[in-house]
C-alpha positions in Angstrom: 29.4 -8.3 6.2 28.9 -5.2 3.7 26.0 -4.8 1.7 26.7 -6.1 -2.0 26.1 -3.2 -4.7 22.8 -2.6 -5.3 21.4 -2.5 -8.9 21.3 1.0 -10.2 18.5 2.9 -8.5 17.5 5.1 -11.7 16.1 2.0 -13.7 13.1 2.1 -11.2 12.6 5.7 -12.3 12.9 4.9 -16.2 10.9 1.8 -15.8 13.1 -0.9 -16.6 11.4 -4.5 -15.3 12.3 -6.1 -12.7 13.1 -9.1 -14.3 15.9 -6.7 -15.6 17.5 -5.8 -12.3 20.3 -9.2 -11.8 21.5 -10.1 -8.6 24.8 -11.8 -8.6 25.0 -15.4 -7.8 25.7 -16.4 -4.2 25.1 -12.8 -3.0 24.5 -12.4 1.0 22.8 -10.4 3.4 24.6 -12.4 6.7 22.9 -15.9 6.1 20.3 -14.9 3.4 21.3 -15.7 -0.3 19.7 -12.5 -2.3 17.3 -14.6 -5.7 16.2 -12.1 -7.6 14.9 -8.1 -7.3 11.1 -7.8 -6.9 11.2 -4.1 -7.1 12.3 -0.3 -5.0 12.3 3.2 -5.5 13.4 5.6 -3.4 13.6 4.0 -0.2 15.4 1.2 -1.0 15.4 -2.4 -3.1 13.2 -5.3 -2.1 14.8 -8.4 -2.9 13.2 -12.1 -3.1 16.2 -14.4 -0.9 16.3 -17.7 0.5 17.1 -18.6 4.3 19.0 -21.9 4.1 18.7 -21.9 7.7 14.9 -22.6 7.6 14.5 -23.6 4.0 12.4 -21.2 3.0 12.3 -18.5 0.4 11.8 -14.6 1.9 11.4 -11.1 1.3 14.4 -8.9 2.3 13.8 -5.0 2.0 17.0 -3.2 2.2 17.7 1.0 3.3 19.3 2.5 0.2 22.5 2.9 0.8 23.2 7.2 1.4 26.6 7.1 1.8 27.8 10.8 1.2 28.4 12.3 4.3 25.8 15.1 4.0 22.8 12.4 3.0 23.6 10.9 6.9 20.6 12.8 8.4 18.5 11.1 5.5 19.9 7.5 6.0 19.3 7.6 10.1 15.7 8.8 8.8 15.1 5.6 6.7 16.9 3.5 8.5 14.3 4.2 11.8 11.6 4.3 9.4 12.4 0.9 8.9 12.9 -0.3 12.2 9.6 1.5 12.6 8.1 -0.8 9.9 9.6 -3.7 11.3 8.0 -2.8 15.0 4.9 -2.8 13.8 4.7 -5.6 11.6 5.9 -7.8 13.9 2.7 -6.9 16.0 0.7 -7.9 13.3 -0.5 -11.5 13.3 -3.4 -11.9 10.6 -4.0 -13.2 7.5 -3.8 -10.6 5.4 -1.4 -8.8 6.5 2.0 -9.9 5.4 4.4 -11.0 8.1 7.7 -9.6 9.2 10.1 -11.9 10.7 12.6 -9.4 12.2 14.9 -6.4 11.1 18.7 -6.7 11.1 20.7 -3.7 11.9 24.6 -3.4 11.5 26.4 0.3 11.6 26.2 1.3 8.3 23.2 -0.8 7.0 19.8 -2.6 8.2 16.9 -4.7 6.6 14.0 -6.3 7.5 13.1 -10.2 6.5 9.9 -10.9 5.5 7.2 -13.3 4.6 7.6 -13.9 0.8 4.8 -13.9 -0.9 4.2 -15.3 -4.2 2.4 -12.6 -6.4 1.9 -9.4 -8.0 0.8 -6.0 -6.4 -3.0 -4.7 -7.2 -1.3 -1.6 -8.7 0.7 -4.1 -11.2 -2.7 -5.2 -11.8 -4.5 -2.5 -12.3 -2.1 -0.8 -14.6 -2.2 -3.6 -16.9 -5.9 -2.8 -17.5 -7.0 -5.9 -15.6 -11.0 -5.8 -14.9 -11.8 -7.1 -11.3 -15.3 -8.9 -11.1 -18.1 -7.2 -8.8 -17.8 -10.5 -6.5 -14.0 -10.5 -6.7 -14.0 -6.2 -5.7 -15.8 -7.7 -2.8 -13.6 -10.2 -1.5 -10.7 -8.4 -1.9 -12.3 -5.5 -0.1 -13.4 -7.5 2.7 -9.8 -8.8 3.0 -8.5 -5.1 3.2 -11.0 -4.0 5.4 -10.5 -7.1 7.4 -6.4 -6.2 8.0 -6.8 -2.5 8.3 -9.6 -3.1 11.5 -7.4 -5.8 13.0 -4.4 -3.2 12.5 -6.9 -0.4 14.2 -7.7 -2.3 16.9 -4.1 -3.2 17.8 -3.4 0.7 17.5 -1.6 0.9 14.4 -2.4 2.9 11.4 -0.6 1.9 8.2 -0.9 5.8 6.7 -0.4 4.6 3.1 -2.6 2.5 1.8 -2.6 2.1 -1.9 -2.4 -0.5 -5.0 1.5 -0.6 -4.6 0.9 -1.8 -0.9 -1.4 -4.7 -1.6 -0.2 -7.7 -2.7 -1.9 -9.9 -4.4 -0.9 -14.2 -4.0 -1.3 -16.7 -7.1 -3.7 -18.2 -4.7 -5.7 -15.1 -5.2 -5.4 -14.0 -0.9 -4.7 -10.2 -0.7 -2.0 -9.1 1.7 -1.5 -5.8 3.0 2.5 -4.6 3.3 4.7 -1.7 3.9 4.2 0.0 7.3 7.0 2.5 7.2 4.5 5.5 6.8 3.5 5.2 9.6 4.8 6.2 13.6 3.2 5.1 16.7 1.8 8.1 19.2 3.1 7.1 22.5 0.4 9.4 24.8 -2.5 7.8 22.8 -1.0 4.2 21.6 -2.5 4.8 18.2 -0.6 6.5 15.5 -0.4 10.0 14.5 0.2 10.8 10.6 1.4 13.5 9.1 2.6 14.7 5.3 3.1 10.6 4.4 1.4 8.8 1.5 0.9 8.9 -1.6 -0.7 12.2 -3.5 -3.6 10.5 -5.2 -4.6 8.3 -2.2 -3.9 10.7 0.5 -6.6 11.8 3.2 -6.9 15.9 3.3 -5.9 15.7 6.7 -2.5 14.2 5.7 -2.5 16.3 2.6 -2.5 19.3 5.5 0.4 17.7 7.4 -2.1 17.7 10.6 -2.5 14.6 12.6 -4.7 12.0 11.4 -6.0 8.6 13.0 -7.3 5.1 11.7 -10.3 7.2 9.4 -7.2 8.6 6.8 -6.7 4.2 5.9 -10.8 4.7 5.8 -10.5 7.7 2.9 -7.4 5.6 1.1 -9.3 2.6 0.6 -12.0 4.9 -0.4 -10.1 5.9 -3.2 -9.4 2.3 -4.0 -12.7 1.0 -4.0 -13.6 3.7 -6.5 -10.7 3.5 -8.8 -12.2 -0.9 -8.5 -15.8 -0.4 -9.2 -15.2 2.7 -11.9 -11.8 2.1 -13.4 -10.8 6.1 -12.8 -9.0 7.4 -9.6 -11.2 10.0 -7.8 -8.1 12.5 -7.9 -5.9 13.5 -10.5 -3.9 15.5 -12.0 -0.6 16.3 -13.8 1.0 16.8 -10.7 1.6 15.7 -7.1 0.5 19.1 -6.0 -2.5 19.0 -8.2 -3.2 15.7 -7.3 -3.8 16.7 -3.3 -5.5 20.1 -4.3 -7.9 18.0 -5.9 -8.3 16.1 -2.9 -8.6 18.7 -0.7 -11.5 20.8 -2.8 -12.9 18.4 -5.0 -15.5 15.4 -4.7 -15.6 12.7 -7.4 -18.7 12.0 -9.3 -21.2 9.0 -7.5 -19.8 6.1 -9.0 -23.0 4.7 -9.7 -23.5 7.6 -12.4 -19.8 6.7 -13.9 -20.8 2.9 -13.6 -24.6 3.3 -14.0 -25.5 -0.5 -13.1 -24.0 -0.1 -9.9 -26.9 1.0 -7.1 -27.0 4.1 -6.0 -26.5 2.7 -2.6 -22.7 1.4 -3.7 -22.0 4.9 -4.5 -23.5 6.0 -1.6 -20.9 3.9 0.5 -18.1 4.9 -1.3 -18.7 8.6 -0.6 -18.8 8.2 2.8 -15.5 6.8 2.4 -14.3 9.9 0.8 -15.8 12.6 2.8 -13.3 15.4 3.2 -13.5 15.5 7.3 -12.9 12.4 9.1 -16.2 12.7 11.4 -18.3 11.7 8.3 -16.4 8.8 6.8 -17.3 5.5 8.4 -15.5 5.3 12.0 -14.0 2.0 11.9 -12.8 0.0 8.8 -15.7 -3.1 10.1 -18.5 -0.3 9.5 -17.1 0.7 6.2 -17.0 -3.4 5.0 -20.2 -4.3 6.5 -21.9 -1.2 4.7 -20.6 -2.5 1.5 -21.2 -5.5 1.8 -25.4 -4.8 2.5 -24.9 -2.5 -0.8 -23.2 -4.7 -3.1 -25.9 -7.5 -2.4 -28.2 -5.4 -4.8 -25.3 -6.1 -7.3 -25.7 -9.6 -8.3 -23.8 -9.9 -11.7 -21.0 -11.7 -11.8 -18.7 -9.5 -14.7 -16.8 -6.8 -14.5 -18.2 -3.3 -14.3 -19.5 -2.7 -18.2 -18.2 0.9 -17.9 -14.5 0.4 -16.6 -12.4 2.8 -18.6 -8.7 2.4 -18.9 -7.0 5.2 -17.9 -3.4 6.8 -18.9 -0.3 6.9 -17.5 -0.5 10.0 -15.6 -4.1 9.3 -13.9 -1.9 6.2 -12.7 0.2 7.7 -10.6 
């Protein structure tokens, strides 16, 4: 069965919602009837779809379709960095993480099927403005942390951990998706990550294109936990080039001098997370939540961070 057209790929890029982006009635991927489209870019589309087999709702996310004859080399590259994705996922059984059920290759198309959850991304969040509670940063963290050290452990890295990546569920659980970035070192069973990410949440070591390990997911949720507790990313810029110089030869300001009720331990933490060479960040994701954890225990206050500052569209990216 051929794919069914897919929505036009440019609204994603002039920011049309999703709610926007129509789906024909009674439109299949073999057995699974496509609902609605929950968003894409330049991968591909992730649709929300129903499996009548099992009577349940899904997540399907589809390789965009590259189908002049010069763009093959590009659609063979997604199309393994989504068998990739679905590899690994299927590896993954925890909580957090969100659940791949398997991936579905014909000649000229694949997808993966997925555990649908019920939610928004942090990154949908947090460019809304939305304030997180010092508590709630915590859980949330813990939950990350939690996911990334279970995905460590099992040798995978995810290699681009960002806002866009989290999910968060009405019930208020955070899930962590989207392992395509990421390719699994055969010699040393644990994954080897070169010029993948995203700019403003890269590690310098990806920002080099050398080969990084489980400490580049350390410095990426570094750069979360900041942009939580402060309301500012550490790195900006105007562009994606300026974005990774900054990462590479710049350190942020302590947080607990942007966000002065914060203890200087908290900052302290958060650093550590963000130190340019691997060696000095925490060494596993358990060490990096246990040290905040002990830190944010001087923080008792249960609303958000008096000195969150909404940022603009550019610093968002």
């Amino acid at each position: 069965m051929p794919l069914p057209s897919p929505p036009d790929y440019s609204a994603f890029a002039k920011g049309r919602k999703r709610s926007d982006m129509r789906v024909a009635k009674h439109t299949y991927f073999d057995r699974y009837e496509l609902l609605q489209v929950l968003g894409g870019g330049g991968m591909g589309i992730v649709y929300k779809a129903y499996d009548p087999v099992l009577e349940r709702l899904v997540a399907i996310k589809t390789v965009r379709d590259h189908r002049p004859r010069q763009a093959d080399a590009r659609s063979a590259e997604l199309h393994q960095r989504l068998k990739r994705e679905a590899s690994l996922g299927k590896r993954l059984t925890h909580p957090n993480i969100v659940h791949v059920h398997q991936c579905i290759c014909h000649p000229r198309y694949c997808y993966i099927v997925m555990e649908f959850v019920d939610g928004k991304s942090l990154g949908a969040h947090l460019n809304t403005g939305h304030r997180f509670a010092i508590p709630e940063i915590q859980r949330l963290m813990h939950q990350l942390l939690s996911a990334l050290d279970y995905a460590h452990r099992h040798g995978v890295v995810h290699g681009d951990v960002k806002p866009g990546n989290l999910l968060l569920a009405s019930s208020g659980e955070l899930r962590v998706t989207d392992f395509g970035a990421a390719h699994l070192d055969r010699a040393t069973q644990e994954q080897s990550l070169a010029l993948t990410g995203t700019p403003s949440y890269m590690a310098p070591e990806q920002c080099l294109g050398l080969s990084g390990d489980s400490r580049a997911d350390i410095f990426s949720t570094g750069v979360i936990l900041y942009q939580l507790l402060t309301g500012d990313k550490p790195f900006t810029g105007s562009s994606a080039k300026t974005r990774m110089h900054n990462v590479l030869q710049t350190m942020p300001a302590d947080p607990s001098r942007v966000a002065p009720l914060l203890p200087p331990q908290v900052g302290a933490v958060v650093l550590k997370a963000l130190a340019k060479r691997p060696e000095e960040r925490f060494a596993t994701a358990r060490a990096f939540d246990e040290a905040l954890t002990t830190a944010l225990a001087l923080f008792r206050q249960l609303t958000p961070c008096p000195t969150w500052r909404s940022t603009d569209a550019a610093s968002r990216r």
